[in-house]
VMD Tcl script that draws the C-alpha trace (Angstrom):
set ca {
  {82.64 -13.62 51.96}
  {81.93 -13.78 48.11}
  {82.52 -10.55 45.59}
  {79.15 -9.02 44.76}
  {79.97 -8.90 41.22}
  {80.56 -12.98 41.05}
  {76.64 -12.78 42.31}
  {75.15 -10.31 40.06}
  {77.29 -11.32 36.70}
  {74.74 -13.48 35.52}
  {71.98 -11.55 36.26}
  {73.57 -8.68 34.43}
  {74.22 -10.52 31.49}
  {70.31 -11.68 31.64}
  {69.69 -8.08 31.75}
  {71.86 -7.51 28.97}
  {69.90 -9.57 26.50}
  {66.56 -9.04 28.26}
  {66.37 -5.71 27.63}
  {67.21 -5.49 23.86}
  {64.81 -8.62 23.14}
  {61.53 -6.01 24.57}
  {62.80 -3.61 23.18}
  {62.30 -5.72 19.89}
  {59.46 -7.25 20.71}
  {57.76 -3.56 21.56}
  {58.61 -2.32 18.27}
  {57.45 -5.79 16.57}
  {54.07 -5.58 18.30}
  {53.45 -1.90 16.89}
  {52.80 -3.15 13.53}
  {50.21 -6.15 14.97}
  {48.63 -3.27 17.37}
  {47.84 -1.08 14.43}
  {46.76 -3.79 12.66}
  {44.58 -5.12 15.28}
  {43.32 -2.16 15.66}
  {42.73 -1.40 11.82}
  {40.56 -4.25 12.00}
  {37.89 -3.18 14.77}
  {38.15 0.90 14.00}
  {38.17 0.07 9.77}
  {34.59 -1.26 10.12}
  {33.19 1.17 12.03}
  {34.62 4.05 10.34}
  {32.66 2.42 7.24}
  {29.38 1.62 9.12}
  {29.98 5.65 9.76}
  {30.46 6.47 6.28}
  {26.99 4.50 5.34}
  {25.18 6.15 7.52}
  {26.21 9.34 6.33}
  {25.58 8.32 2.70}
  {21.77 7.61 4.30}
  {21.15 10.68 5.75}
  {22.05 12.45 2.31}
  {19.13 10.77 0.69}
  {21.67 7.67 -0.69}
  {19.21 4.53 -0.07}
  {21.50 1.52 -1.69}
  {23.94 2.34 1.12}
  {24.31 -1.35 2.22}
  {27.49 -2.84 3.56}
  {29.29 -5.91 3.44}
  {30.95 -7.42 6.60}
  {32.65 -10.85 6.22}
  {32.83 -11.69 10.25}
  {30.17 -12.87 12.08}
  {31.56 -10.91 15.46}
  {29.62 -8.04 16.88}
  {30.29 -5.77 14.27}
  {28.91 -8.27 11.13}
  {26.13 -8.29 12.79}
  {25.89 -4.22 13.68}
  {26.12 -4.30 9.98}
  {23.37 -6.88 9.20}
  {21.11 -4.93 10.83}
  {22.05 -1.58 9.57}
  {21.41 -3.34 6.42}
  {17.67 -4.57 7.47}
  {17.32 -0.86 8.44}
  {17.96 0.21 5.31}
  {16.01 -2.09 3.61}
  {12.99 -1.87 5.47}
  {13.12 2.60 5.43}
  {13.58 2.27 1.43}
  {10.48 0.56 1.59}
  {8.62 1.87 3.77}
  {9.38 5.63 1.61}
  {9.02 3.71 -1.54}
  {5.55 2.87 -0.22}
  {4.48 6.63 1.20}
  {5.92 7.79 -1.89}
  {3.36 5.76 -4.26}
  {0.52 6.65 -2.01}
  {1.05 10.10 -2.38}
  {1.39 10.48 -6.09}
  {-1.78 8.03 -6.03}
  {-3.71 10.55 -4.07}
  {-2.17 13.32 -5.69}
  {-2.84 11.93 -8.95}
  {-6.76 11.20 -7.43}
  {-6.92 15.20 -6.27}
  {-6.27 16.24 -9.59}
  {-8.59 14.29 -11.27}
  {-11.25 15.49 -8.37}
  {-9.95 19.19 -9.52}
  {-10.48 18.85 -13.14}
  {-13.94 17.39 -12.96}
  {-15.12 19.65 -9.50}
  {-14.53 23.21 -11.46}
  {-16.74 25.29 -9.06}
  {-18.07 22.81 -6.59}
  {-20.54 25.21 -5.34}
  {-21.81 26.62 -8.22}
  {-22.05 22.81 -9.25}
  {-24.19 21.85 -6.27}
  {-26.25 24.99 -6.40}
  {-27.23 24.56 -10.22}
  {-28.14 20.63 -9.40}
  {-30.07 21.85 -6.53}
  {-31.96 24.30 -8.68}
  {-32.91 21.31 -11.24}
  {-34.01 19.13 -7.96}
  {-36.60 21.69 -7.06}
  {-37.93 22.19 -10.24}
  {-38.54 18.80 -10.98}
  {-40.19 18.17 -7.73}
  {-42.53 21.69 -8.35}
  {-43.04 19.76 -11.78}
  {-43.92 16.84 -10.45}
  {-40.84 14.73 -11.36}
  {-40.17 12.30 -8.68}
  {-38.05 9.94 -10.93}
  {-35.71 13.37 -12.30}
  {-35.48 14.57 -8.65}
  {-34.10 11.17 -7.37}
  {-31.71 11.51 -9.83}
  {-30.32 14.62 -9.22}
  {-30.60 14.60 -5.64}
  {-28.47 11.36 -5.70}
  {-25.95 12.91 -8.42}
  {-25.53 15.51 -5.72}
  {-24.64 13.40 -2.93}
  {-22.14 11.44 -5.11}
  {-20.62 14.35 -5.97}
  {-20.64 15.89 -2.37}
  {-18.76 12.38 -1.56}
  {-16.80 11.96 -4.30}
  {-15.64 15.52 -5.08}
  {-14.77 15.90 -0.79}
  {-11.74 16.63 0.68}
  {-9.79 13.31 -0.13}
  {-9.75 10.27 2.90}
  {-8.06 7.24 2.93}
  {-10.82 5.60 5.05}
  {-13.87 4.85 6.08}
  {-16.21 2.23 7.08}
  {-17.45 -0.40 5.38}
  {-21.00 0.76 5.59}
  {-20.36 4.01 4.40}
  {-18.75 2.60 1.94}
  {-22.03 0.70 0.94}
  {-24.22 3.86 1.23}
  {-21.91 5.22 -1.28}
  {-22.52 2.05 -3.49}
  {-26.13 1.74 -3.17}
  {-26.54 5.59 -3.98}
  {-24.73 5.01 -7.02}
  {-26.81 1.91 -8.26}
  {-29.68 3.59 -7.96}
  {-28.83 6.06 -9.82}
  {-27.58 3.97 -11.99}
  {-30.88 1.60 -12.47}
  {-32.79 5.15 -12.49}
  {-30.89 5.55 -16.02}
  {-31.41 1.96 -17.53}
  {-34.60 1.23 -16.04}
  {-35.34 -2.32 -15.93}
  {-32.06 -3.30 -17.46}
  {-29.99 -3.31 -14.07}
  {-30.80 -4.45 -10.89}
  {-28.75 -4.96 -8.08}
  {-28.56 -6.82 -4.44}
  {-26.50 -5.53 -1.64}
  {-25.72 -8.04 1.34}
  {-23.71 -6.48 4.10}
  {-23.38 -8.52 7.36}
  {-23.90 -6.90 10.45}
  {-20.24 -7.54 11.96}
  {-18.57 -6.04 9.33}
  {-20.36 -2.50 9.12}
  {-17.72 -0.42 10.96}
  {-14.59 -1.98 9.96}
  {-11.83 0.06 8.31}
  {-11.25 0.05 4.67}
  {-9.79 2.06 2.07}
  {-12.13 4.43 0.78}
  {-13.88 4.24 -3.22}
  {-12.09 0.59 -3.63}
  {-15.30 -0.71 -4.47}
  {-16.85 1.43 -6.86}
  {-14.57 1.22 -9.45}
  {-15.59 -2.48 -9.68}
  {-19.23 -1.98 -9.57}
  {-18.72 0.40 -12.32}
  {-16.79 -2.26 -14.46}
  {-19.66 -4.53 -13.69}
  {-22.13 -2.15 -15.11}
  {-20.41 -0.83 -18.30}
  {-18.31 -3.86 -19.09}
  {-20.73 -6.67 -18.10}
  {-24.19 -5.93 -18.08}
  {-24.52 -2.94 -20.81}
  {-23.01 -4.57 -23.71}
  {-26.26 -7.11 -22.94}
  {-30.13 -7.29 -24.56}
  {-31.48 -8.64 -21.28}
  {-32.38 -8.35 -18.12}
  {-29.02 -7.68 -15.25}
  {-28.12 -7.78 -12.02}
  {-24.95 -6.20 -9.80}
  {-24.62 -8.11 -6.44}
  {-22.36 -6.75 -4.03}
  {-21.55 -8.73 -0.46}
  {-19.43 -8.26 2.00}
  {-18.74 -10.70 5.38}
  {-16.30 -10.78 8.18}
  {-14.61 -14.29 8.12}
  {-12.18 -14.80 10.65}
  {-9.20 -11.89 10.44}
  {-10.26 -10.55 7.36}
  {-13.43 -9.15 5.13}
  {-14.38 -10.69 2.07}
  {-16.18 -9.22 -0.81}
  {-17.70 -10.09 -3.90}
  {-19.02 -8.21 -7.26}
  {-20.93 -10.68 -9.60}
  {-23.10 -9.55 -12.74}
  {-25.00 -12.01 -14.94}
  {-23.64 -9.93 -17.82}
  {-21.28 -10.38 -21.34}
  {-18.64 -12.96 -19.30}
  {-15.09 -12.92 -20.80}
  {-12.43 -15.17 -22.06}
  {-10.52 -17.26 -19.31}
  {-7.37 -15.86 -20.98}
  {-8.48 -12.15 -20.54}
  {-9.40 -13.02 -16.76}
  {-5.97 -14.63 -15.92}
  {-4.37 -11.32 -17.41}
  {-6.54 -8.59 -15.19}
  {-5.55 -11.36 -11.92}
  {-1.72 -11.13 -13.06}
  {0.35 -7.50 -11.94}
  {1.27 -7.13 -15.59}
  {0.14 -4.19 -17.73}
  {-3.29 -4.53 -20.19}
  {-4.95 -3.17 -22.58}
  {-8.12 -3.99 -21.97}
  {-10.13 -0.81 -21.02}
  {-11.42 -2.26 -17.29}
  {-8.11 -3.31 -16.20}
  {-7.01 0.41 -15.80}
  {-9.35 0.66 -12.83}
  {-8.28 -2.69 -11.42}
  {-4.17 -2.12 -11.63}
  {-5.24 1.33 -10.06}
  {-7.23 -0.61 -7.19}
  {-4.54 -3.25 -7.03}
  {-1.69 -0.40 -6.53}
  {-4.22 1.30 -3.82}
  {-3.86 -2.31 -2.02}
  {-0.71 -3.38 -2.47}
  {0.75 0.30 -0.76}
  {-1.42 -0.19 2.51}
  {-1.81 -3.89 2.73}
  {1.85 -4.91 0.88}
  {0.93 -8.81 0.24}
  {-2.00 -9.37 2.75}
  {-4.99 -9.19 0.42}
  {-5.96 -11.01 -2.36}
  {-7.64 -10.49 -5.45}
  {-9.00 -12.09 -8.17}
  {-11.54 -12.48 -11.15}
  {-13.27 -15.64 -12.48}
  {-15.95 -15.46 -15.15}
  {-17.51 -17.42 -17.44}
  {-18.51 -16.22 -20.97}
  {-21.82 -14.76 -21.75}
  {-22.69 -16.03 -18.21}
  {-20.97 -14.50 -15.19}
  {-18.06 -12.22 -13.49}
  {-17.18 -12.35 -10.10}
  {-14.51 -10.20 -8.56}
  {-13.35 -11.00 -5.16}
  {-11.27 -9.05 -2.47}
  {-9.89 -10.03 1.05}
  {-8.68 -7.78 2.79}
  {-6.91 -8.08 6.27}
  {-8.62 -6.04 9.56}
  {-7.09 -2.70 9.85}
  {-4.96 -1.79 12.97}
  {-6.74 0.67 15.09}
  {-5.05 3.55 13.88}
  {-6.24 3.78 11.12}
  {-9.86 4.90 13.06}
  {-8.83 8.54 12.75}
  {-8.11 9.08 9.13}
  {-11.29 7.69 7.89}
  {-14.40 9.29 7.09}
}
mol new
graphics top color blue
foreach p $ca { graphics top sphere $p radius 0.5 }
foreach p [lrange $ca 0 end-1] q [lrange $ca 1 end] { graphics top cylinder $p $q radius 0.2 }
display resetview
């Protein structure tokens, strides 16, 4: 027989230290579990905070995570999110002050479209009761420009619309000079109805005409050409006219600013491009002096949905 106390005295003395040491060790491992903690809530509550900022219109909203656990990288990619929304609104924001900007210059010159269109009407049919063929053309083409030009604005259209639109206007431009101006049109048969922006090109032909082959005492000629090769379209605008310096050339190819009076038209274009395309066209201008300019433009095949905002 052996006294139950002789058993349990060392186990009650274990218990007597045992107990006190997690007791310590409990309130030791508060601090570390708040900390711990701290460490996975801290993040989020700051992921939280950005995205907040977002939603009330703050776009630099970017964080900075120093792991490279699954929270650095939730934050990585809220950061490409961010990133790729400020563009994508930086972007829709330029193209609508660009067409806003192209509506009110449509407003100032349209006045009263219909009383514009009805007078220009009038003059057709009394220069064809006169006999006029050559005034009637004119009008009648002025007309349709305007009718096209002066529409209800559309980002798109086909290529070969796009070409009626040119041709229309070089006639009525060569009806005006006479034997001064000619012009070519080559349009290959693939690339009729593909997808472009609309009026891209006439700015350029225009530059041809008043910047190339007016300042001239001879004989010119606008060729325009456009061909599908491989995932993109390529066109060209050459005139046989004035030429300029390679220095002036190298400054309308650049993004800079210049003061030359045909460069307006070509940033403008440029902007235009660089809003639906970003960096997947390209653009340039070579010329010689007193010889040649040649403007050429690839542009990249539009997705398919564009096919229901163009004309």
């Amino acid at each position: 027989m052996v006294p139950t106390s002789t058993l349990t005295k060392k186990l009650n003395r274990t218990a007597n230290y045992l107990i006190p040491f997690a007791l310590s060790a409990l309130l030791l491992s508060i601090p570390l579990m708040l900390f711990v903690s701290a460490l996975i809530i801290r993040p989020l509550q700051k992921l939280l905070s950005a995205m907040h900022s977002f939603q009330t219109g703050n776009f630099e909203s970017f964080l900075s995570f120093h792991y490279q656990d699954e929270i650095g990288q939730l934050g990585r990619g809220y950061n490409e999110m961010v990133t790729s929304l400020a563009e994508l609104i930086e972007r829709v924001y330029k193209l609508q002050l660009k067409e806003r900007e192209a509506e009110l210059n449509a407003l100032q010159s349209r006045i009263n479209p219909h009383f514009l269109y009805n007078t220009l009407d009038s003059i057709y049919w009394k220069a064809q009761a006169k006999g006029e063929k050559e005034i009637a053309e004119m009008v009648w083409i002025l007309s349709h420009l305007f009718r096209t030009g002066l529409s209800k604005n559309t980002r798109y259209t086909t290529v070969s619309r796009e070409f009626q639109f040119l041709e229309q206007y070089l006639r009525l431009q060569q009806l005006r000079y006479g034997e001064k101006i000619s012009y070519d049109i080559q349009l290959d048969q693939d690339a009729k109805e593909q997808t472009i922006p609309s009026l891209i090109l006439q700015p350029l032909v225009e530059n041809a005409i008043y910047h190339g082959l007016e300042p001239t005492d001879g004989k010119g000629k606008v060729t325009v050409l456009c061909r599908l090769s491989g995932p993109g379209l390529e066109f060209e605008i050459t005139d046989n006219g004035a030429g300029m310096d390679r220095d002036m050339a190298e400054q309308l190819n650049q993004r800079t600013k210049s003061f030359h009076a045909e460069s307006h038209a070509i940033e403008n274009i440029k902007d235009r491009l660089a809003i639906i395309y970003q960096d997947r066209f390209s653009f340039s201008v070579t010329s010689e002096k007193g010889i040649k300019t040649t403007v050429s433009l690839t542009l990249p095949i539009l997705e398919p949905l564009y096919e229901e905002e163009r004309l």
